[in-house]
C-alpha positions as CSV (number, residue, x, y, z in Angstrom):
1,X,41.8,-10.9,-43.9
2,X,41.9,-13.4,-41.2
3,X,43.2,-11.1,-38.8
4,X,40.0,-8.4,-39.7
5,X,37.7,-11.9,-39.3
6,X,39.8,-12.2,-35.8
7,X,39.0,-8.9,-34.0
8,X,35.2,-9.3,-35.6
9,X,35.1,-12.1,-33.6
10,X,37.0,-10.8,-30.5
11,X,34.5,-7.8,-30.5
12,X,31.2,-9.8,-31.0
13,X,32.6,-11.9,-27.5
14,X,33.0,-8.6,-25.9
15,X,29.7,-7.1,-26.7
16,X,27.3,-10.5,-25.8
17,X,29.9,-10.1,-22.2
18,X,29.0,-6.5,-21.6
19,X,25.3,-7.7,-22.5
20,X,25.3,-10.5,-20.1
21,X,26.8,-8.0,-17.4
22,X,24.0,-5.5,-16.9
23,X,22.1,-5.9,-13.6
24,X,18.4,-7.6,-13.3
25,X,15.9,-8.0,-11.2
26,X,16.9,-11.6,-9.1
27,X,13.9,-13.7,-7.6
28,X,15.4,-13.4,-4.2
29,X,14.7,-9.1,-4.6
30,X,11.1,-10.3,-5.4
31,X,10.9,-12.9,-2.6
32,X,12.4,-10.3,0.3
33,X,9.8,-7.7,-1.0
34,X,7.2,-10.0,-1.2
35,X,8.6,-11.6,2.2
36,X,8.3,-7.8,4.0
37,X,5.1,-7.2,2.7
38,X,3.5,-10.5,4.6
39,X,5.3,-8.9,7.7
40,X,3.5,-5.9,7.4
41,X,0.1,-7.8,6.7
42,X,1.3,-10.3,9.9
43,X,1.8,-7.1,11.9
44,X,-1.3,-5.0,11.0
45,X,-3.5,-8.4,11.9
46,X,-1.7,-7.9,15.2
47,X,-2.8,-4.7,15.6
48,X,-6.5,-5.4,13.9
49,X,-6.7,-8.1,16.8
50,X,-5.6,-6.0,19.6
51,X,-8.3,-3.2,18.6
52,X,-10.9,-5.6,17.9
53,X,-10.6,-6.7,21.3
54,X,-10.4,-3.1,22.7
55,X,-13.3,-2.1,21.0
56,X,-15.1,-5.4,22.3
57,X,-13.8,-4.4,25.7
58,X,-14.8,-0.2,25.5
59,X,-18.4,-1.5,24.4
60,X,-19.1,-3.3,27.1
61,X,-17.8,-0.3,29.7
62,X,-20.4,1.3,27.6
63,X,-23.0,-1.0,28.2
64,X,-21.7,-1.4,31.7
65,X,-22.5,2.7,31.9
66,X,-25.2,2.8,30.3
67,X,-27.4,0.3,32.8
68,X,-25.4,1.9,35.5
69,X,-27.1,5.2,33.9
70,X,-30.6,3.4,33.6
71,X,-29.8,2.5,37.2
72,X,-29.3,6.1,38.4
73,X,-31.9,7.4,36.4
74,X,-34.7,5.0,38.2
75,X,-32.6,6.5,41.6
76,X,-33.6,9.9,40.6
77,X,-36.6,9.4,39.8
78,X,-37.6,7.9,43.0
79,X,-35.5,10.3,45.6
80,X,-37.6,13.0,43.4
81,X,-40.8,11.0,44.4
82,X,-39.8,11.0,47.8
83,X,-39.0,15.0,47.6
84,X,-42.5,15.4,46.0
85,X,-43.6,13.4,49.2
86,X,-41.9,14.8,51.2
87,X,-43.1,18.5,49.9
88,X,-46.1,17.3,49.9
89,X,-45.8,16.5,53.8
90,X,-44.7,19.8,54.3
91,X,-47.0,21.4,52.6
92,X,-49.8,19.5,54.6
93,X,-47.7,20.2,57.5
94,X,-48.1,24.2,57.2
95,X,-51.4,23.8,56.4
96,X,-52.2,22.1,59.7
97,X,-50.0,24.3,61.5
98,X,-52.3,27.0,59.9
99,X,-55.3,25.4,61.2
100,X,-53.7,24.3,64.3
101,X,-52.6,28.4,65.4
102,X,-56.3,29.0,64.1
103,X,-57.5,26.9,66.7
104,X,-54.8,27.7,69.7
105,X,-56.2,31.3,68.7
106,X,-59.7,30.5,69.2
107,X,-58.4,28.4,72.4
108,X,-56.5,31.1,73.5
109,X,-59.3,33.8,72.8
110,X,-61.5,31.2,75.3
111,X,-58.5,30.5,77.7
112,X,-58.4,34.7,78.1
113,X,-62.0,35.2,78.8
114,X,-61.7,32.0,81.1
115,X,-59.0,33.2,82.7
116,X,-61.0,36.7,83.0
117,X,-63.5,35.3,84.3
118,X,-62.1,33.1,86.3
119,X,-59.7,35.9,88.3
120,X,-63.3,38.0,88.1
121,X,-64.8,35.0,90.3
122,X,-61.4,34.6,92.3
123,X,-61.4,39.1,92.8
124,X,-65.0,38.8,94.0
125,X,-64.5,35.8,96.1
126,X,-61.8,37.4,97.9
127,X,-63.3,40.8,98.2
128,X,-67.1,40.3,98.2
129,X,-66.3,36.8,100.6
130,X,-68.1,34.6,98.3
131,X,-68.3,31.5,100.4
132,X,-69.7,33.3,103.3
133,X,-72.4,34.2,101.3
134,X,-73.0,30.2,99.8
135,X,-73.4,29.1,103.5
136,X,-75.7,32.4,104.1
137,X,-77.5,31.3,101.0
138,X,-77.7,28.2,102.4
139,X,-78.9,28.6,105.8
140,X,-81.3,31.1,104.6
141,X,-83.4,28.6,102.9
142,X,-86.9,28.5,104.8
143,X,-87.4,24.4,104.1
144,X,-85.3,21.6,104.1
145,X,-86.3,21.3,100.6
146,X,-85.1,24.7,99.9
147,X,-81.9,23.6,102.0
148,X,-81.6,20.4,99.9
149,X,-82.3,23.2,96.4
150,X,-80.0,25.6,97.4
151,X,-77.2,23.2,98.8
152,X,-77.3,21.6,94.8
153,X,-77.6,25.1,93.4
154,X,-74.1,25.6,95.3
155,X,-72.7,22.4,94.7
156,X,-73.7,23.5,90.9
157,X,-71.9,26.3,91.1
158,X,-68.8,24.9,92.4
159,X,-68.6,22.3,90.3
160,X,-69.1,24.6,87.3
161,X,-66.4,26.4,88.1
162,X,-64.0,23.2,88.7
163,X,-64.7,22.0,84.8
164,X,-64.1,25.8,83.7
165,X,-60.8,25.3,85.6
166,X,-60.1,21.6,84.4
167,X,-61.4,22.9,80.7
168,X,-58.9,25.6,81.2
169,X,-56.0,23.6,81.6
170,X,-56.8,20.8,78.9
171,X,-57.2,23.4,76.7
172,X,-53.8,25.4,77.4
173,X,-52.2,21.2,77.1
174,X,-54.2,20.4,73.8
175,X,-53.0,23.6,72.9
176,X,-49.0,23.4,73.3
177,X,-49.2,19.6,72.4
178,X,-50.8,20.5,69.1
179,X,-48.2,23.4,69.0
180,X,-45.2,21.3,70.0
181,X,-46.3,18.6,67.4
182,X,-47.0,20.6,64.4
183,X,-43.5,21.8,65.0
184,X,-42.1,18.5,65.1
185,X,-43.2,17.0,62.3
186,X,-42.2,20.2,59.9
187,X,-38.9,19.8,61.9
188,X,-38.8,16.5,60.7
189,X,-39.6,17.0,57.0
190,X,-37.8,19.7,56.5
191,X,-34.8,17.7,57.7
192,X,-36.0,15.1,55.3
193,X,-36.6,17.1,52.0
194,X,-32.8,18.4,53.0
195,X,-31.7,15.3,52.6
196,X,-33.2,14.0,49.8
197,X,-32.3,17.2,48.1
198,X,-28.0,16.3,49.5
199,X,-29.3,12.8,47.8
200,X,-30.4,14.2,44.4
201,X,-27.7,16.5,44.5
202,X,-25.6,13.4,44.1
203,X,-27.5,11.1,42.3
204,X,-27.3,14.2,39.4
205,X,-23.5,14.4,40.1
206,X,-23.2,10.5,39.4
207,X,-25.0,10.7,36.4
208,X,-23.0,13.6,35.2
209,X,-20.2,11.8,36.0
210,X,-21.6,8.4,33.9
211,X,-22.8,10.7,31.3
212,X,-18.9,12.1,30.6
213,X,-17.5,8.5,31.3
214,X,-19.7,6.9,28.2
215,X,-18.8,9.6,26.4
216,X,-15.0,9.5,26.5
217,X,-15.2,5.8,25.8
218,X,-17.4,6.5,23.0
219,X,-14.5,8.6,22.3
220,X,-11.8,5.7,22.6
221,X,-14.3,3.3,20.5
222,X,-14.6,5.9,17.5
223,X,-10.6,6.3,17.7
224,X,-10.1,2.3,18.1
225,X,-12.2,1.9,15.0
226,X,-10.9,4.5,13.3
227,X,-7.5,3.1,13.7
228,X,-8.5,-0.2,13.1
229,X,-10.4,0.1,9.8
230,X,-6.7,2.1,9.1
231,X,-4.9,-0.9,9.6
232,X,-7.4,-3.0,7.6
233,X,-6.7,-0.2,4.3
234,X,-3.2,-1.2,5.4
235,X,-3.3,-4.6,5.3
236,X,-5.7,-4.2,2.2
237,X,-2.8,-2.3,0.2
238,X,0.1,-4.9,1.6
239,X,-2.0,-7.9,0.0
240,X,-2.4,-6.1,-3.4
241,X,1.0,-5.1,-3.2
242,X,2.2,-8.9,-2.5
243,X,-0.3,-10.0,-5.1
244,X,1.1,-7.5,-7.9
245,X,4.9,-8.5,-6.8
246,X,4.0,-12.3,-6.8
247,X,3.0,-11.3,-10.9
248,X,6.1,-9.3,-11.2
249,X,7.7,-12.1,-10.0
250,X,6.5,-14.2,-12.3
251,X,6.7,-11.6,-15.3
252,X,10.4,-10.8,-14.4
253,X,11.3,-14.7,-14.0
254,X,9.7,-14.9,-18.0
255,X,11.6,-12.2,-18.9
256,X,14.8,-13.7,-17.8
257,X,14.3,-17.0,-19.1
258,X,13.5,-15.6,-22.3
259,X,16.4,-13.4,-22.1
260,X,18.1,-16.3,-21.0
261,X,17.2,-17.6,-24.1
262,X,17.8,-14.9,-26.5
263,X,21.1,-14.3,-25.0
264,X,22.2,-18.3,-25.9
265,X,20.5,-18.1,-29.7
266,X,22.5,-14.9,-30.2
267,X,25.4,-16.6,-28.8
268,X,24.8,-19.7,-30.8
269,X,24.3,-17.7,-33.9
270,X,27.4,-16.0,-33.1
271,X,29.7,-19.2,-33.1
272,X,27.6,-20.0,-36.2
273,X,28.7,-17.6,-38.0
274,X,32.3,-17.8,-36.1
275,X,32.4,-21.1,-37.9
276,X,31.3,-19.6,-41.2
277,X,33.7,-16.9,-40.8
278,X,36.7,-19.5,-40.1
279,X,35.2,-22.1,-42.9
280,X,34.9,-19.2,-45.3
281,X,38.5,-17.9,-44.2
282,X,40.4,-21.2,-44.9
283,X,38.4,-22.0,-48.1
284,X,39.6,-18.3,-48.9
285,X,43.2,-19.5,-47.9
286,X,43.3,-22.8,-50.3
287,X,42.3,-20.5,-53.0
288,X,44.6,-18.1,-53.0
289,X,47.5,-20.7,-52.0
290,X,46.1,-22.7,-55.1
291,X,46.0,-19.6,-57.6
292,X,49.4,-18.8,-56.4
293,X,50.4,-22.4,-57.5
294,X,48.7,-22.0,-60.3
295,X,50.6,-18.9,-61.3
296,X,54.5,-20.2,-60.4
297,X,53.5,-23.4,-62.5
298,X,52.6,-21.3,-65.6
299,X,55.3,-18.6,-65.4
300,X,57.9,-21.8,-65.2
301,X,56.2,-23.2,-68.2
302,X,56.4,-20.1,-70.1
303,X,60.0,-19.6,-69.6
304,X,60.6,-23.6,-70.7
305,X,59.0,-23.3,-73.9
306,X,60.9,-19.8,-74.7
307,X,64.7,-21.7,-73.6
308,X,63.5,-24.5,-76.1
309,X,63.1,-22.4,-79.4
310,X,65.9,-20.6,-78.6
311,X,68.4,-23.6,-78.3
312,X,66.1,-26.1,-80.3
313,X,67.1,-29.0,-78.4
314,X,65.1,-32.3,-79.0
315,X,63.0,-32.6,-75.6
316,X,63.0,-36.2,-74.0
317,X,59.8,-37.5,-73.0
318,X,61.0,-37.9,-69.7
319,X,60.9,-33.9,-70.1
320,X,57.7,-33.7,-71.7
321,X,56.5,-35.9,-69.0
322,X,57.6,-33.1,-66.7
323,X,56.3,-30.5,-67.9
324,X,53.4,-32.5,-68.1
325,X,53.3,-33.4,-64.7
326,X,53.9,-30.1,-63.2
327,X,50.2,-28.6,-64.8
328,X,47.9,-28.9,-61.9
329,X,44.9,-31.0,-63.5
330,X,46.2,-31.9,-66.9
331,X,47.5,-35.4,-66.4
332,X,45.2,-36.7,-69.1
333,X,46.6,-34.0,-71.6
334,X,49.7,-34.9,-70.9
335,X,49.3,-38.5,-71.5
336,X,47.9,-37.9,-74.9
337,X,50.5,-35.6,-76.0
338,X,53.2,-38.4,-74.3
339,X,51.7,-40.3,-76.7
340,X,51.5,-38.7,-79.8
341,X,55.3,-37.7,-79.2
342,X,56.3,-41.3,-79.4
343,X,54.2,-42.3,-82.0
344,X,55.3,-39.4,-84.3
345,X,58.8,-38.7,-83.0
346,X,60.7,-39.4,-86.6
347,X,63.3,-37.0,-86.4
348,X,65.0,-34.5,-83.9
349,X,63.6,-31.2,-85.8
350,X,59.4,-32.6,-86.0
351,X,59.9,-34.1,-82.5
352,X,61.4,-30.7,-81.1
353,X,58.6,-28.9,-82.8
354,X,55.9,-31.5,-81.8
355,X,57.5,-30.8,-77.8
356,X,57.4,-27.4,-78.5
357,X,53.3,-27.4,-79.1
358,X,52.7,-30.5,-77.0
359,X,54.2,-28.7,-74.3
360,X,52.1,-25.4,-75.4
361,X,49.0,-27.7,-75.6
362,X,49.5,-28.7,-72.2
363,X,50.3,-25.7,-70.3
364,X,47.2,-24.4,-72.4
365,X,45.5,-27.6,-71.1
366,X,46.5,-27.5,-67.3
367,X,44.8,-24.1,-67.4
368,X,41.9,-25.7,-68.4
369,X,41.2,-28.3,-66.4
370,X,43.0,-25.9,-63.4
371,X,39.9,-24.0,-64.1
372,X,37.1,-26.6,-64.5
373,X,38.4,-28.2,-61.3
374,X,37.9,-25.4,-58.9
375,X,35.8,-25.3,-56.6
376,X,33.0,-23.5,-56.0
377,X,32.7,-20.9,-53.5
378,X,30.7,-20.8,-50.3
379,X,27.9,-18.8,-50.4
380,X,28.2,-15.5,-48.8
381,X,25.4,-15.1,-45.8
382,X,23.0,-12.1,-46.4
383,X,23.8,-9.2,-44.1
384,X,21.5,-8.7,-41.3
385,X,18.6,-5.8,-41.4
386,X,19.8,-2.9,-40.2
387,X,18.0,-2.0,-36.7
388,X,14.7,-0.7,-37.2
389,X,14.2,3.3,-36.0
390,X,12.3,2.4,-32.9
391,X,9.3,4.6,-31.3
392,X,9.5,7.7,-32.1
393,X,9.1,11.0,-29.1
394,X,6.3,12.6,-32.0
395,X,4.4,9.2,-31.8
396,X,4.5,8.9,-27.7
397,X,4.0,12.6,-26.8
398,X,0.4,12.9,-27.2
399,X,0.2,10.0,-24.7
400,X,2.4,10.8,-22.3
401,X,2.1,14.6,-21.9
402,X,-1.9,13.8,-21.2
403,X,-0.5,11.9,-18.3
404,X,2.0,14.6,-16.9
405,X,0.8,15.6,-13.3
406,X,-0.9,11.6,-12.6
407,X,0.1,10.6,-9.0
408,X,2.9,7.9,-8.5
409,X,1.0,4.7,-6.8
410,X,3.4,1.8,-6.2
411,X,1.3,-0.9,-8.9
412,X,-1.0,1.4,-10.6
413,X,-1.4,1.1,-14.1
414,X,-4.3,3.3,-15.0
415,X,-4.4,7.1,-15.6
416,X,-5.5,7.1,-12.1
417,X,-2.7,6.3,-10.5
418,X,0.9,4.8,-11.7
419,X,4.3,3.7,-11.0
420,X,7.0,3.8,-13.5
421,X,6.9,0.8,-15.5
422,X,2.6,1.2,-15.4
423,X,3.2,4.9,-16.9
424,X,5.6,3.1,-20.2
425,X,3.5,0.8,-20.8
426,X,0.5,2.4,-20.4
427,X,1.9,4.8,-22.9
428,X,3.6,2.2,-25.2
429,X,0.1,0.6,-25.2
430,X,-1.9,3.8,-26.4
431,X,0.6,2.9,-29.4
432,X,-0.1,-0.7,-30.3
433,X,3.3,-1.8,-28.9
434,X,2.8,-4.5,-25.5
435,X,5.6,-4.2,-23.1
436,X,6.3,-6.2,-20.1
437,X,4.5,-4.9,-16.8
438,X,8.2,-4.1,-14.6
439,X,10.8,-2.2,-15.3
440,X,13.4,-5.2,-15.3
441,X,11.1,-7.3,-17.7
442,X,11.2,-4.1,-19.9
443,X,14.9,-3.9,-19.5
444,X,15.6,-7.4,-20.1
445,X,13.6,-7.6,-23.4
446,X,14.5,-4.4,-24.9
447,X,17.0,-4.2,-27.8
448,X,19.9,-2.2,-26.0
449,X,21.2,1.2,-27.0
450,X,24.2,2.6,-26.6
451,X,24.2,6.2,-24.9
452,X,25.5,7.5,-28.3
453,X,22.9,6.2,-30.4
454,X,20.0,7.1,-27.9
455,X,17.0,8.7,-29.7
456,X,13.7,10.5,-28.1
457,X,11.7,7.8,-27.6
458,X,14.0,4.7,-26.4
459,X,13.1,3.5,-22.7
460,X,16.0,4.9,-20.4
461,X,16.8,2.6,-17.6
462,X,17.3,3.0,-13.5
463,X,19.3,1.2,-10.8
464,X,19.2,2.1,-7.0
465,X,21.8,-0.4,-6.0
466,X,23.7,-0.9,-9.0
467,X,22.3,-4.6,-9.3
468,X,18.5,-4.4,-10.1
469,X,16.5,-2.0,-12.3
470,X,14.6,-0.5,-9.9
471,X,13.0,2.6,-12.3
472,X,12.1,3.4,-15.9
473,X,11.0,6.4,-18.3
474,X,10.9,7.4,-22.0
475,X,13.9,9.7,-22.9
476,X,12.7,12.7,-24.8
477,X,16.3,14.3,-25.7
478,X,18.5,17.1,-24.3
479,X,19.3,14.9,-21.7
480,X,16.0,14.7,-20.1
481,X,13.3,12.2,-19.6
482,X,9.4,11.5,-18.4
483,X,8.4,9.1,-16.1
484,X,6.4,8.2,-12.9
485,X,8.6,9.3,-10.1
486,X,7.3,8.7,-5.9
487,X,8.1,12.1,-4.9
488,X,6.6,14.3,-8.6
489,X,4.7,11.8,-10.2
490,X,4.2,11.7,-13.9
491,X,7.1,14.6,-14.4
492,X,10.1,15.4,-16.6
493,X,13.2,15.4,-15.3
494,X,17.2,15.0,-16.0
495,X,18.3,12.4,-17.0
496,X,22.3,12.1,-16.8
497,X,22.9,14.6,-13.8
498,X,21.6,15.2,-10.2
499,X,19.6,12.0,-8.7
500,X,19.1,9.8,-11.7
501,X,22.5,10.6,-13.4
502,X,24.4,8.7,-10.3
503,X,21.8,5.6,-10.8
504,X,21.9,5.8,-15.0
505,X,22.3,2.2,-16.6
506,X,21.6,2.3,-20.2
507,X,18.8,2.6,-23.0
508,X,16.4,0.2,-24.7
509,X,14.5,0.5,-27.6
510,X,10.9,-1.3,-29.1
């Protein structure tokens, strides 16, 4: 009995050890994930920073560009007044050259007939002897008025044909200077509209050039700002995630304290009821010592009384005393019957016969008071309730299977999006039954389950390093289970071989 009470006890040690032995989540996993995701936060302000000030520095090369455009723009705009100047010039420039060979026509038309008319003068002159006939003409006169008349009327005559030559020749030089002018000045603006046309040329080529420029930084802005407003959804999702480890923290820190906790009431109640155990096996002890007492003292009173009758010797009272004596709890019997031995002890025969029944009253008496004297047991301790079924698969499915397919978001908890311990409790919810929001904290307050006694239904638990419980999921039998997994999502999967059978740790069951 005491050695079955021993290995109870050996064996209830050994299972609270085992207990005590599987791997948690430690504050310092929390604080180095927590730690890593204000690096990340650190780093994408870094890079939110550097943008910012690219984009500060690509907008103003925009606006740089753009008045540098406005700049060119008012450029073109006036070399193409000067070109419509300039065209204008031209045009006014053929239209006087038009007038201008008009006139050198008409000019020339009366230079020709001059000149005719001159070379007829100059033929007759020289053939006819003109001048001999002026001083004939002359001397011919019959007054001196006529003299005086026809010396004017010759003088006339020669000076008439002086202007005609003189008209002649400032007509042939009006004529090329107008010529050589006209010529000039559409010299002139044609060299000038070329150049003003080279000028727009490259005013056009600048502001293609500006054009192209404000549109690649345009460019690099839109990609700055894309990036940055990437690294803000970055830094968005590191503070969430921060913010949701800071509460797993704080839920997995409860969780061990009140597994902390649970683990030192089940070990107090287990040297409870070690004491018990070791109280009730020594009362057990004293009893049967005493009832084997009990029995040697009333199989060596039997055999006294049956030596007496046979031999009929007259008992002492130092014998009676004895026998007296050796009945556990009948002292006081034994005194009366002393007594009424001596008072009545008249002859050998009576006194004999009076031993004989005092010492039958006695042992009959020691019985007696053997068994008004013992004491009273200890109360046995009610055995504990069996363990309670658990969840059942039929009760979860519904709410699981509507899940299968959900993507795997580190911290979601909705139908939307999950992780592992979001998709149990999400499910465990739909069932009345709370469970703690990470996987450790669902580990750590979980009634454990051996592997054998695993039913669809119990929470199977995950360790990546062999130290934390880093994943979670509802077993569903035949070696499989469901849960929120990064790379499927909501999915079934095995459970004991492949990936998760290296990382396996144990069961749990609500």
């Amino acid at each position: 009995m005491i050695k079955k009470l021993i290995l109870s006890t050996l064996s209830s040690a050994l299972l609270l050890s085992t207990f005590s032995a599987v791997p948690s989540v430690s504050a310092d996993d929390f604080n180095d994930a927590i730690d890593e995701q204000r690096s990340i936060i650190e780093e994408t302000d870094n890079q939110v920073h550097n943008l910012e000030e690219t984009i500060s520095s690509l907008q103003e090369q925009v606006r740089n560009a753009e008045d540098e455009l406005k700049t060119l723009d008012r450029d073109i705009t006036a070399n193409e007044d000067k070109i419509n100047e300039v065209v204008e010039r031209l045009e006014a420039a053929h239209a006087e050259m038009k007038e201008l060979q008009e006139e050198i026509a008409e000019l020339e038309d009366i230079i020709s007939k001059r000149t005719e008319q001159l070379e007829s003068q100059a033929r007759k002159i020289q053939v006819d002897g003109q001048t001999t006939s002026y001083i004939e003409f002359i001397i011919e006169a019959e007054s001196l008025t006529d003299i005086i008349g026809r010396i004017d009327i010759v003088s006339s005559l020669v000076s008439s044909n002086r202007k005609l030559v003189r008209a002649q020749v400032r007509d042939m030089e009006a004529v090329a200077e107008k010529q050589e002018r006209t010529e000039q000045t559409i010299v002139q603006q044609n060299a000038l509209g070329a150049e003003l046309e080279v000028i727009s040329q490259d005013l056009e080529q600048q502001r293609l050039e500006k054009e192209v420029l404000v549109a690649q930084i345009a460019a690099e802005r839109a990609t700055a700002q894309s990036d940055r407003d990437r690294y803000l959804s970055q830094r968005a999702e590191a503070e969430q995630a921060v913010s949701q480890l800071i509460v797993a923290r704080e839920e997995a820190a409860q969780a061990a304290r009140e597994a902390d906790e649970q683990r030192r009431a089940e070990a107090e109640q287990s040297e409870q009821e070690e004491r018990e155990a070791v109280a009730r096996a020594e009362e057990q002890a004293a009893e049967e010592e005493a009832q084997v007492s009990l029995s040697s003292s009333q199989a060596s009173q039997t055999s006294e009384p049956e030596s007496s009758s046979s031999e009929t010797p007259a008992p002492s009272n130092s014998d009676r005393n004895q026998s007296s004596s050796g009945n556990n709890g009948g002292s006081a019997s034994n005194t009366e019957s002393s007594n009424n031995n001596n008072s009545g002890n008249n002859s050998g025969n009576n006194s004999g016969s009076n031993s004989v029944n005092n010492g039958g009253g006695n042992g009959t008496g020691g019985s007696s008071n053997e068994s008004s004297n013992k004491p009273a047991p200890a109360p046995q301790p009610s055995p504990a309730p069996a363990p309670s079924g658990g969840t059942s698969w039929a009760t979860l499915q519904p709410h699981a299977t509507r899940l299968l397919g959900t993507r795997y978001q580190l911290g979601g908890s909705t139908a939307s999006a999950l992780d592992c311990s979001g998709f149990t409790s999400l499910v465990f919810r739909q069932v009345g039954i709370s469970l703690p929001r990470t996987a450790a904290g669902q580990y750590a307050s979980s009634r454990k389950i051996s592997r054998s006694d695993a039913q669809p239904g119990d929470l199977i638990f995950f360790s990546e390093n062999g130290s934390t419980i880093s994943h979670v999921g509802i077993y569903v039998g035949g070696g499989r289970f469901i849960g929120s997994q990064t790379s499927t999502g909501v999915a079934y999967t095995n459970a004991h071989t492949g990936y998760w059978g290296a990382r396996f740790v144990g069961y749990g069951r609500y």
